[in-house]
DOKERO-72515 format. One line per field, with one value per atom (N, C-alpha, C, O): atom name; x, y, z; residue number from 1. Coordinates in Angstrom, 1 decimal. Example, Ala and Ser with C-alpha at 12.3 -4.5 7.8 and 13.67 -1.06 7.14 Angstrom:
# residues 2
atom c(N	CA	C	O	N	CA	C	O) $
x c(13.2	12.3	13.2	14.2	12.8	13.7	12.9	13.4) $
y c(-5.7	-4.5	-3.3	-3.3	-2.2	-1.1	0.0	1.1) $
z c(7.8	7.8	7.8	8.5	7.1	7.1	7.9	8.0) $
nr c(1	1	1	1	2	2	2	2) $
***
This chain:
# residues 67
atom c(N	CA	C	O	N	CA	C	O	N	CA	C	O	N	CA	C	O	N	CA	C	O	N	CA	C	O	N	CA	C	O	N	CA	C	O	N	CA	C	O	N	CA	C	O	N	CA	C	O	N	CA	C	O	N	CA	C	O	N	CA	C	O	N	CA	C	O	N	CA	C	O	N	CA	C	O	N	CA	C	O	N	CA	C	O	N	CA	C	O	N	CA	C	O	N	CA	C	O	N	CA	C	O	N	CA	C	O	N	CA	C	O	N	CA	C	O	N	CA	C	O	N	CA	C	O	N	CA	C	O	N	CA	C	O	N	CA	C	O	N	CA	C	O	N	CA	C	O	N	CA	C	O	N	CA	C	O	N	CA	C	O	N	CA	C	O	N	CA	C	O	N	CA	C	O	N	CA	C	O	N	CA	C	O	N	CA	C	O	N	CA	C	O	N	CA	C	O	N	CA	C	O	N	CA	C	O	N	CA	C	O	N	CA	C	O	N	CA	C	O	N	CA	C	O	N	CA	C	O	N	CA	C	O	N	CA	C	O	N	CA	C	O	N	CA	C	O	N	CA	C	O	N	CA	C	O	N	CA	C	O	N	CA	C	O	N	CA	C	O	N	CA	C	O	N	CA	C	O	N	CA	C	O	N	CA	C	O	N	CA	C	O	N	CA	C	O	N	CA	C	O) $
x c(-3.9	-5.3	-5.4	-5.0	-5.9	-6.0	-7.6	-8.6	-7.6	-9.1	-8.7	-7.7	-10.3	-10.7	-11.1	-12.2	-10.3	-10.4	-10.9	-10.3	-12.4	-13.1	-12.9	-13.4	-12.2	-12.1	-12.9	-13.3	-13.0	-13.5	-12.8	-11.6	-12.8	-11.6	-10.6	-9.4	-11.9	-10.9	-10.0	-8.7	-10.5	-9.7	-8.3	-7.1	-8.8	-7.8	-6.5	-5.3	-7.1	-6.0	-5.1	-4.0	-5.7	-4.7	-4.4	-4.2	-4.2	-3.5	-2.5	-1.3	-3.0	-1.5	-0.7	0.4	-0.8	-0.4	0.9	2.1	0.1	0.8	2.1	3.3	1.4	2.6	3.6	4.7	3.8	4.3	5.2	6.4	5.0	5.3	6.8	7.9	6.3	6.9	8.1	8.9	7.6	8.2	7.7	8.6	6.8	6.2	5.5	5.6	4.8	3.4	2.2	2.3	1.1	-0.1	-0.5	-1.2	0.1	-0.9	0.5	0.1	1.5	2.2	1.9	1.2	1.7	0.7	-0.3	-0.2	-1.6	-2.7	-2.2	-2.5	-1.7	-1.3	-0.5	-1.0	0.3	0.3	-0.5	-0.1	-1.6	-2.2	-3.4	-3.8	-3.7	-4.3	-3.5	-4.0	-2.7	-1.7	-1.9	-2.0	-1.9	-1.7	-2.9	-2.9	-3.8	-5.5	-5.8	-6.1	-5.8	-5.9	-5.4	-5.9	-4.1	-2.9	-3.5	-3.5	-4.1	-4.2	-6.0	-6.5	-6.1	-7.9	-7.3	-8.0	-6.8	-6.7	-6.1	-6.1	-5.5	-4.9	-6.0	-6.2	-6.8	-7.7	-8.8	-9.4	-8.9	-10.2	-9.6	-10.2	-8.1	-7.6	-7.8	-8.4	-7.1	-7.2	-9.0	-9.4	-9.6	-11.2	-11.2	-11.3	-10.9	-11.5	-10.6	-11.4	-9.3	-8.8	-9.5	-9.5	-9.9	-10.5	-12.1	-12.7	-12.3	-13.5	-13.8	-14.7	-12.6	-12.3	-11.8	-12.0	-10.9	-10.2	-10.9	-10.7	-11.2	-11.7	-12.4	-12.0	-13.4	-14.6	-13.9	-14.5	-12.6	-12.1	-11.0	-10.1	-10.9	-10.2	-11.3	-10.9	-12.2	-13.2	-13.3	-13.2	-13.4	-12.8	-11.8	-11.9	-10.8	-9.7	-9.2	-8.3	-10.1	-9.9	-10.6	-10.1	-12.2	-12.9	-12.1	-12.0	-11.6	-11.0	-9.5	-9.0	-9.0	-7.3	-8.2	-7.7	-9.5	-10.0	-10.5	-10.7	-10.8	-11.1	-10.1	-10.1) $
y c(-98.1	-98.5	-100.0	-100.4	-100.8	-101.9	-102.4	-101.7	-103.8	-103.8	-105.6	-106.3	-105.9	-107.4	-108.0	-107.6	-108.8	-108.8	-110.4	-111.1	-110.9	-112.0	-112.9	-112.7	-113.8	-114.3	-115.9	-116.3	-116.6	-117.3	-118.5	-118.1	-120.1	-120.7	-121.0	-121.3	-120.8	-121.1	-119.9	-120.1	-118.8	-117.4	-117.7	-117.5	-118.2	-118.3	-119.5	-119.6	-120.1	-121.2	-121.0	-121.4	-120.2	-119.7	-118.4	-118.1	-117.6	-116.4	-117.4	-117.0	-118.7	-119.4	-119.6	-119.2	-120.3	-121.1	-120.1	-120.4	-118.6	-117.8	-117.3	-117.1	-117.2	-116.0	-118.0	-117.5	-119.2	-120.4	-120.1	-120.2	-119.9	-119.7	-118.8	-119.3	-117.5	-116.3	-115.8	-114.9	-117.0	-117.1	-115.5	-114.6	-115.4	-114.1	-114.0	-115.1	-113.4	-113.8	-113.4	-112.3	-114.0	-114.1	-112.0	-111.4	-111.6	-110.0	-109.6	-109.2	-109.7	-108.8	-109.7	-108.7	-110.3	-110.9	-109.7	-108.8	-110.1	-109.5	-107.7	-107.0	-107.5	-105.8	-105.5	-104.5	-106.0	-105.6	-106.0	-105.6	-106.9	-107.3	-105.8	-105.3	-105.3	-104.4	-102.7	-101.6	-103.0	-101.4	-101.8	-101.1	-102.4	-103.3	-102.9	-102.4	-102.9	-103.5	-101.6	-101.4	-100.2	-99.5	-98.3	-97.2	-99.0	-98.4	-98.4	-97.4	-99.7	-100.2	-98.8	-98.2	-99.2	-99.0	-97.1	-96.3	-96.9	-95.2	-94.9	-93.7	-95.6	-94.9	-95.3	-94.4	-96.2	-96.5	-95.0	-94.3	-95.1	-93.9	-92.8	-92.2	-92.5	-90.9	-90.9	-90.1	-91.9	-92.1	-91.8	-91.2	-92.5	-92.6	-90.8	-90.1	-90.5	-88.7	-88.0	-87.5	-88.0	-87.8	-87.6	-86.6	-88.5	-89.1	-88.1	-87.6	-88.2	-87.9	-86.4	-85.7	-86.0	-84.2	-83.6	-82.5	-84.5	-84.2	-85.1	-84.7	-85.6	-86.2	-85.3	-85.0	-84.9	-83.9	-82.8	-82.2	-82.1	-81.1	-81.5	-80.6	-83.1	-83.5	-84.4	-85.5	-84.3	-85.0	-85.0	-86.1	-84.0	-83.5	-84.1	-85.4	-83.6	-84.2	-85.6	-86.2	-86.2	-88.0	-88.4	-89.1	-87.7	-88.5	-88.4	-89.2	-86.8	-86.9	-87.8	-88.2	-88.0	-88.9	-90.5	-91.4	-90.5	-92.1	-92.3	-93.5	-91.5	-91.7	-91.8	-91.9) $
z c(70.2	70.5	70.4	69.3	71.3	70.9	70.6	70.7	70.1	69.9	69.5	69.2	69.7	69.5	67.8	67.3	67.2	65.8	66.3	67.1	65.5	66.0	64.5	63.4	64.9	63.1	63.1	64.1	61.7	62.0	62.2	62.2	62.6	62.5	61.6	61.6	60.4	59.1	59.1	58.9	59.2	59.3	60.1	59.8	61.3	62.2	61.9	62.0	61.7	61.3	60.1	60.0	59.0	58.3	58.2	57.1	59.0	59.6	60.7	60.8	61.6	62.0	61.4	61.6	60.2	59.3	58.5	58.2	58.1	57.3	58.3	58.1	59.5	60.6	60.8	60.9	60.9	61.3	60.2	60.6	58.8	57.3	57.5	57.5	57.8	58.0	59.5	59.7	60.4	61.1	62.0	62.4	62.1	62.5	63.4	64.0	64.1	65.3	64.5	63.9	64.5	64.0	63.7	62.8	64.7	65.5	63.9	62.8	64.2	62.9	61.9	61.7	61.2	59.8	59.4	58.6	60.7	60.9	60.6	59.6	61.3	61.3	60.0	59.5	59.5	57.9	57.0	55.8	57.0	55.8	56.0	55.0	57.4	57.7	57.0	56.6	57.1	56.5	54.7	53.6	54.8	53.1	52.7	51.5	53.2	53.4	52.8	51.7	53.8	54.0	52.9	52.5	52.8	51.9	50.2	49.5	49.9	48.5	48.1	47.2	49.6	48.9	49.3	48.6	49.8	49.8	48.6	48.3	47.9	46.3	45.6	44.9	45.4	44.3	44.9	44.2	46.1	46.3	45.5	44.7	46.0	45.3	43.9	43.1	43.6	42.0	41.3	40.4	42.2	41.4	41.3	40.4	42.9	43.0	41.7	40.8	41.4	40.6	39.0	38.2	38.8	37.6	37.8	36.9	38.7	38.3	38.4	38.0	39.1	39.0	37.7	37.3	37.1	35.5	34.3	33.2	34.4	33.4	32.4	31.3	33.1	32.4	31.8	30.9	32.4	31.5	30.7	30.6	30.0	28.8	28.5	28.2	28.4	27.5	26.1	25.5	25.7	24.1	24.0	23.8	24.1	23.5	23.8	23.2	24.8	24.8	23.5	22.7	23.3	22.7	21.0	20.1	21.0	19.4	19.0	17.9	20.3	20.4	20.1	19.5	20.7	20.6	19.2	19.0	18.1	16.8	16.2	15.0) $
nr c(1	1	1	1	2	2	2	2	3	3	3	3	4	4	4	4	5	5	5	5	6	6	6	6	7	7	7	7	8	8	8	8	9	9	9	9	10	10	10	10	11	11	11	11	12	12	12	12	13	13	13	13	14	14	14	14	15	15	15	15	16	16	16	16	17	17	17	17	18	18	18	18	19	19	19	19	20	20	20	20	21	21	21	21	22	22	22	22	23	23	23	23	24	24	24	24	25	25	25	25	26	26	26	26	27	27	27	27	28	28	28	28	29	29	29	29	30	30	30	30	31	31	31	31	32	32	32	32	33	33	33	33	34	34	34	34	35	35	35	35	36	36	36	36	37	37	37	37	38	38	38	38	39	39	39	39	40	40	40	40	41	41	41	41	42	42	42	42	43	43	43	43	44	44	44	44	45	45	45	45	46	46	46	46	47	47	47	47	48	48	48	48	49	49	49	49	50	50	50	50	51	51	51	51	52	52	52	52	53	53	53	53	54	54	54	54	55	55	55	55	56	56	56	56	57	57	57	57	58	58	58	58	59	59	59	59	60	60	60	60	61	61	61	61	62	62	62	62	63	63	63	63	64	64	64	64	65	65	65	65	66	66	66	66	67	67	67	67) $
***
């Protein structure tokens, strides 16, 4: 799917700067900081759901391991 990513110039000039760096094209920069981007925040969501599904049935025994 493609699509129009509208950055600002500062945006843009250092997404050049980083792909000039990397020896890369700006669009593969862009497209892994995007997987990167996606990746990071889908484990911290599982993790929160995680936590918030077990938590409550070791409550007890956190609060008495915390004394």
């Amino acid at each position: 799917m493609a699509m129009t990513l509208r950055l600002t110039d500062d945006e843009a000039e250092a997404l050049k700067r980083r792909a000039e760096l990397e020896r890369r094209s700006m669009q593969d920069v862009a497209r892994q900081a995007v997987r990167e981007y996606v990746e990071s925040h889908s484990r911290a969501e599982l993790l929160d759901q995680v936590l918030d599904d077990e938590l409550p049935r070791y409550a007890e025994a956190l609060e008495k391991l915390g004394r």
